[in-house]
C-alpha positions in Angstrom: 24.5 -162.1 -96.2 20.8 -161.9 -97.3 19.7 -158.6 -98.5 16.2 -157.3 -96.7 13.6 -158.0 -98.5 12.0 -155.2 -100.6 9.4 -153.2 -99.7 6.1 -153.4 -101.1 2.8 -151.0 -100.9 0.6 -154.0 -100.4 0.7 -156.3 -97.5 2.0 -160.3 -98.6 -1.1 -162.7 -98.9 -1.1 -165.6 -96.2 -3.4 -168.1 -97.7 -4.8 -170.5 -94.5 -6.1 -173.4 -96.6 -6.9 -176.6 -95.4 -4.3 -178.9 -96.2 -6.0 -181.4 -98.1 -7.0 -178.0 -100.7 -2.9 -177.2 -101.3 -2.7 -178.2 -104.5 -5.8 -177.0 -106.1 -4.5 -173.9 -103.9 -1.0 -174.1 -106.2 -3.1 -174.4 -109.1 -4.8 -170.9 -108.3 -1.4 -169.8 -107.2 0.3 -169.9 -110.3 -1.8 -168.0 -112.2 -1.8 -165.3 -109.5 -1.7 -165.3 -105.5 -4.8 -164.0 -104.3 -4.5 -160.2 -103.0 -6.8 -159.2 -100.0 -8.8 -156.7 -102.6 -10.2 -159.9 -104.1 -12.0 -163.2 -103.4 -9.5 -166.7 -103.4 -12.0 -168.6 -105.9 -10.7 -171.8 -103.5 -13.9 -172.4 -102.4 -16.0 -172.4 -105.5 -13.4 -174.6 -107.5 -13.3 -177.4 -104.7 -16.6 -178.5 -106.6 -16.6 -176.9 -109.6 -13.2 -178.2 -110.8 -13.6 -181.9 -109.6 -17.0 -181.4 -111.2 -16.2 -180.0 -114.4 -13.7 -182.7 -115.1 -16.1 -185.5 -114.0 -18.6 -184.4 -116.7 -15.6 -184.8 -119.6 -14.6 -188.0 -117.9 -17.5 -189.5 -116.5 -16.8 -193.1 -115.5 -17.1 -195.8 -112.8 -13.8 -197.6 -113.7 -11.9 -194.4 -114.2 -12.8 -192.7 -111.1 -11.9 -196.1 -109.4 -8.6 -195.6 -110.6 -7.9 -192.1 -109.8 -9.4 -192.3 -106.4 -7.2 -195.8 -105.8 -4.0 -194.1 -107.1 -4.9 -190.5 -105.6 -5.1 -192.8 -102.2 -1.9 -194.1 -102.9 0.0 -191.2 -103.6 -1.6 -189.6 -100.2 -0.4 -192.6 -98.6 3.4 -191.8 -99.8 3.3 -188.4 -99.3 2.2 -189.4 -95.1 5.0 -191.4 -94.8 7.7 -188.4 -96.1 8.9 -191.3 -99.1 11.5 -190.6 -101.1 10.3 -190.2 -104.7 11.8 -189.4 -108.1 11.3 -185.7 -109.3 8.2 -186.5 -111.8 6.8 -189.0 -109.0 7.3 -186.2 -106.5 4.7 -183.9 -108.6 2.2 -186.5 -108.3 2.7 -187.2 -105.0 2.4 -183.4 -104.2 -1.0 -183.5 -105.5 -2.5 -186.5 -104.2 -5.1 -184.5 -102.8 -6.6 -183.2 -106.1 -6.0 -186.8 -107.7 -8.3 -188.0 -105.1 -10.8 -185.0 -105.7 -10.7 -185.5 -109.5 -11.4 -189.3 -108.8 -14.6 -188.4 -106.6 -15.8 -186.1 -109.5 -14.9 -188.8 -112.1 -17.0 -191.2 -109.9 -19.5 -189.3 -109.4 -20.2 -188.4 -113.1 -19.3 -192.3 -113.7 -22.7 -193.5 -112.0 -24.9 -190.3 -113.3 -24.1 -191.7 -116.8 -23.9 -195.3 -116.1 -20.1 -196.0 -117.8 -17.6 -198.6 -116.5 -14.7 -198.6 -118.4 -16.9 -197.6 -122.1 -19.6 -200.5 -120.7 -23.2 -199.9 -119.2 -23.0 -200.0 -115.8 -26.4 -201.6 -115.1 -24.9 -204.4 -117.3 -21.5 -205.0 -114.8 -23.1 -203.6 -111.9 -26.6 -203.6 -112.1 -26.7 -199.7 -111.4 -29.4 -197.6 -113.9 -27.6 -194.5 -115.2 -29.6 -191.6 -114.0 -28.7 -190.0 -117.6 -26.4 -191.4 -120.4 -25.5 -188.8 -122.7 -24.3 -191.2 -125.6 -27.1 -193.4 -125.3 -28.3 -194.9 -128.7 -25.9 -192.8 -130.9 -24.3 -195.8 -132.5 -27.6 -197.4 -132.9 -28.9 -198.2 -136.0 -30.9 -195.3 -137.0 -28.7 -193.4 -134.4 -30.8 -191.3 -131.7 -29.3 -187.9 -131.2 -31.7 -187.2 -128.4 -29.8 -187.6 -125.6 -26.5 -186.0 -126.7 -28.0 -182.9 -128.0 -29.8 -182.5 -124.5 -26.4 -182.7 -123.0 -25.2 -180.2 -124.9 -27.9 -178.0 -124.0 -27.3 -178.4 -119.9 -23.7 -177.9 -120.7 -24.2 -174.4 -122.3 -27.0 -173.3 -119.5 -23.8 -174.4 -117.4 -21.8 -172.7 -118.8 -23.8 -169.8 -118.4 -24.4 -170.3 -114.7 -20.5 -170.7 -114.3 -19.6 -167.2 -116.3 -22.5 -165.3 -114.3 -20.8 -166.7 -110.9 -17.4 -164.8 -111.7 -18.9 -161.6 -112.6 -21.0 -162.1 -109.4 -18.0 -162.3 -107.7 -16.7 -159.5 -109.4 -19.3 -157.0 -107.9 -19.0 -158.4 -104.6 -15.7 -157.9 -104.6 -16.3 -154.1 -106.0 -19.0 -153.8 -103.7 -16.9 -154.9 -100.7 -14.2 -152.9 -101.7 -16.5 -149.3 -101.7 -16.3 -149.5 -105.5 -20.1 -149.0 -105.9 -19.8 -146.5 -109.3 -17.3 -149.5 -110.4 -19.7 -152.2 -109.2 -22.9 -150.5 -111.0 -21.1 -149.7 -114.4 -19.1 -152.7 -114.2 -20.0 -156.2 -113.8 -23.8 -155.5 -112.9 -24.3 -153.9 -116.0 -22.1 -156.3 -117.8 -24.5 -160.2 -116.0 -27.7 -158.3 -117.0 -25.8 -157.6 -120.7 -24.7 -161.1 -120.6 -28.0 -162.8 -119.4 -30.5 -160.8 -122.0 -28.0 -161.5 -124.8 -28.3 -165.2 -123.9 -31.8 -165.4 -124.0 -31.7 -163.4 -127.2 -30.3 -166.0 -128.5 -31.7 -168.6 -127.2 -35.3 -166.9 -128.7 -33.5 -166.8 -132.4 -32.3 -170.3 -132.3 -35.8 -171.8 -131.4 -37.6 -169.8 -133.7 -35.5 -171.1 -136.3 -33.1 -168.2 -136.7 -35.5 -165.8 -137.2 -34.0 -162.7 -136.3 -36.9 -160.4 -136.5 -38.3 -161.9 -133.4 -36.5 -159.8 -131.1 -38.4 -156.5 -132.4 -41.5 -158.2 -131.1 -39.4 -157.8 -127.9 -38.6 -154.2 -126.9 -37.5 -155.0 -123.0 -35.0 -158.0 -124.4 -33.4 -155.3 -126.7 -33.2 -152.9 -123.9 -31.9 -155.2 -121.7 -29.0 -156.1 -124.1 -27.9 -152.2 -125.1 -28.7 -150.3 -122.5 -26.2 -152.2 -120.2 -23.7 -151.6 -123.2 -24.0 -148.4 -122.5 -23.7 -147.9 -119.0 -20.8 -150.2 -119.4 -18.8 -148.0 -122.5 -20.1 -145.1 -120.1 -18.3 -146.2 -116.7 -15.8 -148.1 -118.0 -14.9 -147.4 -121.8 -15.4 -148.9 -125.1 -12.7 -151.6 -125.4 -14.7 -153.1 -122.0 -17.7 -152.9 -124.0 -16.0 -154.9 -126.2 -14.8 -158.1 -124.4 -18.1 -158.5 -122.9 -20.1 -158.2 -126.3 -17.2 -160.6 -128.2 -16.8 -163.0 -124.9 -21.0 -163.9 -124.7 -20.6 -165.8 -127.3 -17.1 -166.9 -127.5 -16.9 -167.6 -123.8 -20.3 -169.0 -123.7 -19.4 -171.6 -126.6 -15.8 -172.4 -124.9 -17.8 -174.8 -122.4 -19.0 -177.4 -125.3 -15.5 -178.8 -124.8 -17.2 -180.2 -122.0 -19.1 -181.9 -124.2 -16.9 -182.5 -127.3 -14.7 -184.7 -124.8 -17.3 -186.7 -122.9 -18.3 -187.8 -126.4 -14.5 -188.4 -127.5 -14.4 -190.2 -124.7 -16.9 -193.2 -124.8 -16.1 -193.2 -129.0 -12.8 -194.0 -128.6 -13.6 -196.6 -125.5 -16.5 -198.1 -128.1 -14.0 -198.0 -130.9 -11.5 -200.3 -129.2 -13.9 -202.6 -127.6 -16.0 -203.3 -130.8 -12.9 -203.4 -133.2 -10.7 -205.2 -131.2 -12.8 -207.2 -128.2 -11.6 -207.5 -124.8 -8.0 -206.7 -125.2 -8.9 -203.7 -127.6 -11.2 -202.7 -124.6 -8.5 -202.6 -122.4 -5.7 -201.0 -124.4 -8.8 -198.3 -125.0 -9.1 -197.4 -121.7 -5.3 -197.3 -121.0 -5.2 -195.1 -123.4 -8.2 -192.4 -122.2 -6.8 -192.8 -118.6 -3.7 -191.1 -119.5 -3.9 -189.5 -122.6 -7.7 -188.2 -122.6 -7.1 -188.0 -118.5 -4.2 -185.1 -119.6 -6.2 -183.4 -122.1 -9.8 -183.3 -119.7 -7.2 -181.9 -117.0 -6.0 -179.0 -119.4 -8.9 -177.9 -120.6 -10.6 -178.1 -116.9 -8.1 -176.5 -115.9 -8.2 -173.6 -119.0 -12.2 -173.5 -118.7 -10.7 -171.8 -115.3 -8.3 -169.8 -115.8 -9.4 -168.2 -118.9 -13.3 -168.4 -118.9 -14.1 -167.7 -115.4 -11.2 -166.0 -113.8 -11.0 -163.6 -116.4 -14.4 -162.2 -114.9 -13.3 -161.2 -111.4 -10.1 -163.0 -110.6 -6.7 -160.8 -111.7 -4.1 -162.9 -108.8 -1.8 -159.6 -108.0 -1.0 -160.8 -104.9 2.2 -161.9 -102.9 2.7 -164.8 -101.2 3.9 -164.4 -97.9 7.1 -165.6 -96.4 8.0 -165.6 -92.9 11.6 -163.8 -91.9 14.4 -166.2 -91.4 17.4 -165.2 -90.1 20.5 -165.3 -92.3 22.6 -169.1 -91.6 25.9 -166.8 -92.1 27.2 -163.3 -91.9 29.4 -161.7 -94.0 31.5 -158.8 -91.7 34.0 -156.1 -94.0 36.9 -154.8 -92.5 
């Protein structure tokens, strides 16, 4: 006989997502279900997930491909197929292929790649901004690239201010208004002077004397400190002084893989011609494809969820009667 199940002091989560969001759901899922103290980020990664991975893997061709297969695999998974066990974990997440695809596609015609070639070459379509243009010219022109990087670090701030926005409305919803205040209030307005600290160092070329000229910035940075070591205690104090930076510089990866990217596609093609072109992109598909998926998925998990998201939930399960009894004499 089944034992009852055991009691808990929290009521079992019952997640009503729309079906096509399951498995991005199961992605939030296994790093924690969702309790009802906190918000499911489901929502906010339905475009920041597809997104980020579009702007490591930005390409026509590839997002083709992922949005053809992701179709594919919805197809199967309609028709109940029968499936190996490794094709059956694709075919669970047909869904998020296709959402990865759309991002990928997306990203594809903002940069104007197909398959590692200009797009306005194949398809006549003007990137709206190429982050690699002219790097392997001859003098190379940095220009572009470095801007990248830029709008990936402001987006990166934008993304870590979001999950400590959530993190006070969650507080704030909850009646934890002390909490809220000392916490991550205090912690966005450390996080957002400290980053324009810095940004006010780096363009006057490291000049760190600058910021006594500025009384407010420096207020803005340590007073929050405070309130924070004050409401919440010093090892608090110290995550959110170590992760500005750290956390803050995690999102170049972004970056560091949308370049790795179109050098290894412009690697094969000019080494090796058509065929090289072709074995290139094979191998970014799945190999780079993998690697963008991991870190998108890390740049998640660690980065942002680690500012409001903690998953102690239970799932719920609905009671189902035991299939057989077991009577002692």
């Amino acid at each position: 006989a089944e034992s009852p199940p055991k009691s808990v002091d929290t009521p079992p989560t019952s997640v009503n997502a729309p079906s096509w969001t399951r498995p991005l759901q199961g992605i939030i899922d296994n790093f924690g279900v969702p309790s009802y103290q906190e918000t499911n980020p489901l929502p906010f990664m339905i475009i920041t997930f597809p997104l980020i991975f579009g702007m490591m893997f930005g390409d026509i061709g590839g997002g083709l491909i992922f949005l053809g297969f992701g179709l594919y695999l919805l197809y199967l998974k309609k028709k109940n197929a029968k499936v190996g066990d490794i094709s059956r974990l694709f075919v669970s997440g047909a869904e998020l292929i296709i959402m990865l695809g759309v991002g990928t596609l997306f990203a594809g015609f903002v940069f104007g790649d197909f398959f590692g070639l200009e797009s306005f070459t194949i398809l006549g379509v003007r990137p709206v901004f190429s982050p690699v243009e002219g790097i392997f010219a001859s003098p190379p022109q940095m220009g572009n690239l470095l801007l990248y990087m830029e709008f990936i670090l402001l987006f990166g701030v934008a993304h870590y201010l979001s999950g400590l926005g959530i993190n006070a409305y969650n507080k704030i919803r909850n009646g934890e208004y002390r909490h809220a205040i000392l916490g991550p209030i205090s912690w966005a307005i450390f996080y957002a002077a400290f980053i324009y600290a810095a940004i006010l160092v780096v363009t006057s070329n490291f000049k760190f004397g600058i910021l006594l000229n500025n009384p407010i910035v420096l207020a803005a940075v340590f007073i929050p400190l405070g309130l924070m070591g004050y409401g919440e205690g010093g090892l608090h104090v110290m995550e959110a002084f170590i992760g500005a930076g750290s956390n803050t510089l995690s999102y170049l990866r972004i970056w560091a893989l949308n370049l790795a990217d179109y050098s290894v596609k412009f690697a094969f093609f000019t080494s090796f011609g058509v065929g090289g072109a072709i074995a290139g992109n094979a191998l970014v598909l799945t190999l780079e494809g993998l690697i963008v998926f991991v870190q998108t998925l890390r740049l998640h998990w660690v980065e942002w969820f680690g500012k409001f998201y903690e998953g102690t939930g239970h799932p719920f399960a609905p009671y189902q009667e035991p299939k057989s009894w077991i009577v002692s004499n």
